[in-house]
VEXFI-610494 format. One record per residue (C-alpha): residue in three letters; x, y, z; chain. Coordinates in Angstrom, 1 decimal. Each point is the difference from the previous one (the first is absolute). Example, Ala and Ser with C-alpha at 12.3 -4.5 7.8 and 13.67 -1.06 7.14 Angstrom:
! residues 2
NODE  code      xx      yy      zz  unit
NODE   Ala    12.3    -4.5     7.8     A
NODE   Ser     1.4     3.4    -0.7     A
//
This chain:
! residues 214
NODE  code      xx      yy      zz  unit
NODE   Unk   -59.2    63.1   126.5     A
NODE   Unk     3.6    -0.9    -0.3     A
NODE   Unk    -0.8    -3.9    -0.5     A
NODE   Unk    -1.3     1.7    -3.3     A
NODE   Unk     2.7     2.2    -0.4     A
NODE   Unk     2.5    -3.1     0.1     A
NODE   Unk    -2.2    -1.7    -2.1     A
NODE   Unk     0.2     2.8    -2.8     A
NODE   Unk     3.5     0.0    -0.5     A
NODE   Unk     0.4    -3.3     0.2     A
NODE   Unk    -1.8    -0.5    -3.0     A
NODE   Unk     1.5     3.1    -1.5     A
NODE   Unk     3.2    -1.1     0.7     A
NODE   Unk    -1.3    -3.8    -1.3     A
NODE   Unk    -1.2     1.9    -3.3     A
NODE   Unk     3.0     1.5    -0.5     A
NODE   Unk     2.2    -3.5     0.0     A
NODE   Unk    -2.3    -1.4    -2.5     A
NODE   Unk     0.5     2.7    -2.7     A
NODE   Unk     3.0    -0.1     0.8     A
NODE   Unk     0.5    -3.5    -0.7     A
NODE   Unk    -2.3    -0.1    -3.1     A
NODE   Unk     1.9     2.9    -1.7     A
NODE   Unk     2.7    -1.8     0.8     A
NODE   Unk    -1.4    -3.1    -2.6     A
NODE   Unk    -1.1     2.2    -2.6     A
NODE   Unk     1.6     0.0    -3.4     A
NODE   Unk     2.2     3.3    -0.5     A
NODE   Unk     0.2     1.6    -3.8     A
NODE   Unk     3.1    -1.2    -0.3     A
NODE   Unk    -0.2    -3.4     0.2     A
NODE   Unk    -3.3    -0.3    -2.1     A
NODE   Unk     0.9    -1.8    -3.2     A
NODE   Unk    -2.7     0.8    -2.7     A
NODE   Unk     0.2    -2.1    -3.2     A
NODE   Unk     1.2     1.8    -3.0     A
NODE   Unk    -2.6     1.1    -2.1     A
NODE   Unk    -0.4    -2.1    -3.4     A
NODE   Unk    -1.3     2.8    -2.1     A
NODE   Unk     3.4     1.0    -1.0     A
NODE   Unk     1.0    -3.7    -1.5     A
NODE   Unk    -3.5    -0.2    -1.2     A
NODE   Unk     0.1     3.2    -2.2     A
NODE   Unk     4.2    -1.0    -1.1     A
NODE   Unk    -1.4    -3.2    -1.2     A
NODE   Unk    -2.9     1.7    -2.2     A
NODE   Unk     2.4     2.5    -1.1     A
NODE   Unk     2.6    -2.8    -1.1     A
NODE   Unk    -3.5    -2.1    -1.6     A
NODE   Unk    -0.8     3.3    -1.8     A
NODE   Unk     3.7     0.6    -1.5     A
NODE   Unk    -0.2    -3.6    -1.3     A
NODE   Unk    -3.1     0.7    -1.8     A
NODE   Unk    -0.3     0.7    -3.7     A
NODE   Unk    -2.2     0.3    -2.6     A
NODE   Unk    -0.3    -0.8    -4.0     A
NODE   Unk     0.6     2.8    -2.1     A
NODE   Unk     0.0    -2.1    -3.3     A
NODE   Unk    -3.7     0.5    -1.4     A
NODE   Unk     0.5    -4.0    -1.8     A
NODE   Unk     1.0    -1.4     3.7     A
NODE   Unk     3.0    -1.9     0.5     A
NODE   Unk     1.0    -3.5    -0.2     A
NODE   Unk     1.6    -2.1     3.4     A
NODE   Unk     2.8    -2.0    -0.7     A
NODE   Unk     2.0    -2.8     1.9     A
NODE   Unk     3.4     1.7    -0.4     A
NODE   Unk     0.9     3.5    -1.5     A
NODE   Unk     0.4    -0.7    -3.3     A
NODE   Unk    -2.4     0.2    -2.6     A
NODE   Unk     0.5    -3.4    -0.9     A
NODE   Unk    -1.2    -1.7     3.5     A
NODE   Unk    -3.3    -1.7     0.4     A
NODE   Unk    -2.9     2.5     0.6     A
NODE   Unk    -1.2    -0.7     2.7     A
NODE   Unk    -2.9     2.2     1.0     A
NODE   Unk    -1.2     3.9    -1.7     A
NODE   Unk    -0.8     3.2     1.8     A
NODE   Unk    -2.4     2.5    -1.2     A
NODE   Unk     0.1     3.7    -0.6     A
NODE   Unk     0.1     1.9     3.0     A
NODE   Unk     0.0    -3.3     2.2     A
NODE   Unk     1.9     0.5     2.8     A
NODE   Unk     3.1    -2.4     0.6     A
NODE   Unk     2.4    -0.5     3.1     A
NODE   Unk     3.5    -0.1    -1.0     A
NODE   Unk     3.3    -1.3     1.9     A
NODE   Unk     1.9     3.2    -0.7     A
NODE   Unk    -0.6     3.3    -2.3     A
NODE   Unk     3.5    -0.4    -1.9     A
NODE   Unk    -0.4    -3.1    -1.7     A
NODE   Unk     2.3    -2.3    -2.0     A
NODE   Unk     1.7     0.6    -3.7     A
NODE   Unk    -0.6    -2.9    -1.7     A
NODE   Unk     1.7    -1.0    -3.2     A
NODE   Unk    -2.4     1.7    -2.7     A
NODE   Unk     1.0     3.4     2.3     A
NODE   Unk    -3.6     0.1     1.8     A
NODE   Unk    -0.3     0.7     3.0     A
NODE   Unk    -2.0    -2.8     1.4     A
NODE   Unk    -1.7     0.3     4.0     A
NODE   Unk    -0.7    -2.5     1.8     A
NODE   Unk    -3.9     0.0     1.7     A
NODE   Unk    -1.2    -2.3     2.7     A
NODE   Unk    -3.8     1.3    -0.4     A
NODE   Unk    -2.5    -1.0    -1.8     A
NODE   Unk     2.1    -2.6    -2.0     A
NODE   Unk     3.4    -0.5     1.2     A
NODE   Unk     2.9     0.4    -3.0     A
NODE   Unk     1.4     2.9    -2.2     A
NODE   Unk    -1.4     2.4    -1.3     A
NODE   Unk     1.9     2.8    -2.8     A
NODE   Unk     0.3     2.9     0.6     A
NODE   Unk     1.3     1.4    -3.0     A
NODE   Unk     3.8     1.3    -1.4     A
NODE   Unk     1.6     2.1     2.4     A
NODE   Unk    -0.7     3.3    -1.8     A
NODE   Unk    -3.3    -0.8    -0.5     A
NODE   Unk    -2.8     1.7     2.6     A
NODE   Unk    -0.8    -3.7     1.2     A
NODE   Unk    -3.1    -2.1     0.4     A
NODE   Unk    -0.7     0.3     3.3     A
NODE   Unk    -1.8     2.9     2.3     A
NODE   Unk     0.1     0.9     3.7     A
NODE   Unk    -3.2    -1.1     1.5     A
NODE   Unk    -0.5     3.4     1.1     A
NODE   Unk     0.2     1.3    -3.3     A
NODE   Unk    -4.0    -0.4    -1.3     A
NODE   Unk     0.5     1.5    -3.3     A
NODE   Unk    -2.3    -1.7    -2.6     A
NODE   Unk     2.5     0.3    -2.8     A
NODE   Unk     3.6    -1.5     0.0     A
NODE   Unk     3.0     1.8    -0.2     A
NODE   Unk     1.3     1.0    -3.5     A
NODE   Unk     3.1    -1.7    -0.7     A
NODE   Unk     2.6     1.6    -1.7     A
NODE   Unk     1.9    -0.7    -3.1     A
NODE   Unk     1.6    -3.1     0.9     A
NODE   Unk     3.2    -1.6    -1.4     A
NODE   Unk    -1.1    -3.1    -0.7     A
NODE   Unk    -0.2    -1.4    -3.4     A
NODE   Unk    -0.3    -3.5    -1.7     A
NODE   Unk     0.9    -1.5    -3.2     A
NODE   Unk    -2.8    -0.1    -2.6     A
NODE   Unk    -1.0    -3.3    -0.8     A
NODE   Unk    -1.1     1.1    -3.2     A
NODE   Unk     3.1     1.9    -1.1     A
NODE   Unk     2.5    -2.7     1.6     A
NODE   Unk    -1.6    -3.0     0.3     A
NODE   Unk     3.8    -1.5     0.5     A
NODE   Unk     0.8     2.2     2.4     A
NODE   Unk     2.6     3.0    -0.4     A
NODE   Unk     3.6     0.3     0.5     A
NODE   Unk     1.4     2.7     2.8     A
NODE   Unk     3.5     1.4    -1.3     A
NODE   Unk     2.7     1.7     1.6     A
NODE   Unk    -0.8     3.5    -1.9     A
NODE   Unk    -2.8     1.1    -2.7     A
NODE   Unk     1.6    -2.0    -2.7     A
NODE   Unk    -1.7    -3.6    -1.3     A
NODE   Unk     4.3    -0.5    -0.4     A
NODE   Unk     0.7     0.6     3.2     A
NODE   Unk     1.0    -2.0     2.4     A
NODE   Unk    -3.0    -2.6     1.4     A
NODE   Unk    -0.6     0.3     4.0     A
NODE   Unk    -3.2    -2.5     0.1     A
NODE   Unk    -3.2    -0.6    -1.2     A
NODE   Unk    -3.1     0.3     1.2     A
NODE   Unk    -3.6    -2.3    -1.0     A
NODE   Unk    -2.7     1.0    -2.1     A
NODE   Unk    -2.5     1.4     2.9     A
NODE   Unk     2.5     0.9     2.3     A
NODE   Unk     0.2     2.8     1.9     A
NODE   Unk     3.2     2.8     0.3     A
NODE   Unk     0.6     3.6     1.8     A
NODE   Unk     1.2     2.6    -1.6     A
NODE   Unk     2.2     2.0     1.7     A
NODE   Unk    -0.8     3.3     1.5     A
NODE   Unk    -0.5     3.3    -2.5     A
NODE   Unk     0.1    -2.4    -3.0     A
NODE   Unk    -0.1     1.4    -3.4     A
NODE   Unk     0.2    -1.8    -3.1     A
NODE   Unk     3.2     0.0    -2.2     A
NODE   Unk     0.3    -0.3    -3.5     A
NODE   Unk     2.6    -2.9    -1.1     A
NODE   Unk     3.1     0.7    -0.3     A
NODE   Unk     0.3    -1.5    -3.5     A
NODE   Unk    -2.3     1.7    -1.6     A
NODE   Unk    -2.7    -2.7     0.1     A
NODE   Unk    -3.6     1.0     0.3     A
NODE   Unk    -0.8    -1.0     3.6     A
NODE   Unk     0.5     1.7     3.5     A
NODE   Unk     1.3    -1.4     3.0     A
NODE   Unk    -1.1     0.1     3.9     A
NODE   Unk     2.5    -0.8     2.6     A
NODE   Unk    -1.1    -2.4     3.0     A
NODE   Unk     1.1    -1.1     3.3     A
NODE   Unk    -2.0    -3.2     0.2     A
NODE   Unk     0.2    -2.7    -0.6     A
NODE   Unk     3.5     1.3    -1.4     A
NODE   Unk     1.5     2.9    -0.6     A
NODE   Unk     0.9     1.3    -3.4     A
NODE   Unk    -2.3     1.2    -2.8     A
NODE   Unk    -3.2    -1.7    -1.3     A
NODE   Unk    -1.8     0.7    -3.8     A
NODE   Unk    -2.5     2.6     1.4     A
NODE   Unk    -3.0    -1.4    -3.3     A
NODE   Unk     0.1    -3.6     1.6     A
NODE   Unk    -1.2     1.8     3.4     A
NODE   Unk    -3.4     0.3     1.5     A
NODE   Unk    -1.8     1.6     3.5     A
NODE   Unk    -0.5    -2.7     2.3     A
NODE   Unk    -3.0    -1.1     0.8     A
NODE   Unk    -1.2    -1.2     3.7     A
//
């Protein structure tokens, strides 16, 4: 009876030391390491891919070119409503005064966006509306090849004998400047003058003067 006695507490006793040293070997909370979670970086990179995405709001599409200039080899067209991938939302004045963005997806190039206080040609992706947005009167004007084919002269005030500031090619393109109104010469000819701020400043024949067209 007390062989069996001596027996059970030994191998209480024996129990005891092994938990013991087991709990000793376990991992406490705070040294577990767990690996950060990648949902976070996954949804900030579609969130960054989504703010990068745009779509064409110009119903006739627009054309990809090598540089931003109008001039630059076309290198590629994207459709209305096609969505494009571009560098930046801001863009790059370039020297007709469009805004020109540069898109890495479908075709990589520049696309135009339009005169500065135009609506623009481009939509966020989000936006599904069928219809583009209306663009607003827009400041942008170019000469009439019909009624200068030789281009027309840009003076220094409303007056053909006023001082000349530059020229500017049959075709070209100008911008008048804000709240424009047309003034009568001040000679007394028949004609009105527009004042501009591209590609000069001064004051432009307002008859050789058309819209410009995309």
């Amino acid at each position: 009876m007390n062989n069996f006695r001596l027996r059970s507490q030994s191998f209480r006793v024996l129990a005891f030391v092994v938990l013991a040293v087991m709990g000793s070997q376990l991992p406490t909370l705070a040294n577990i390491q767990t690996k950060p979670s990648t949902a976070n970086s996954d949804s900030q990179m579609a969130q960054s891919r989504s703010s990068l995405c745009r779509r064409i709001g110009e119903p006739q599409g627009l054309a990809v070119h090598a540089r931003p200039t109008p001039n630059s080899p076309v290198v590629g067209g994207v459709g209305f409503k096609t969505e494009v991938t571009v560098v930046d939302t801001k863009g790059t004045r370039g020297p007709d005064g469009r805004t020109w963005i540069e898109i890495t997806a479908p075709v990589k190039g520049y696309i135009s966006n339009g005169f500065p206080d135009e609506t623009g040609n481009l939509l966020d992706c989000e936006n599904q509306s069928e219809n583009p947005k209306p663009t607003p009167v827009s400041l942008c004007r170019q000469v009439d090849l019909y009624a200068a084919p030789r281009g027309v002269v840009v003076r220094e005030k409303p007056s053909r004998f006023s001082e000349r500031v530059g020229g500017v090619a049959s075709g070209a393109r100008v911008r008048l400047v804000e709240n424009y109104k047309l003034i009568p010469d001040t000679n007394g000819e028949k004609r009105d003058w527009v004042e501009i701020s591209e590609p000069f400043e001064g004051y432009i024949s307002a008859n050789t003067l058309i819209m410009c067209r995309r």
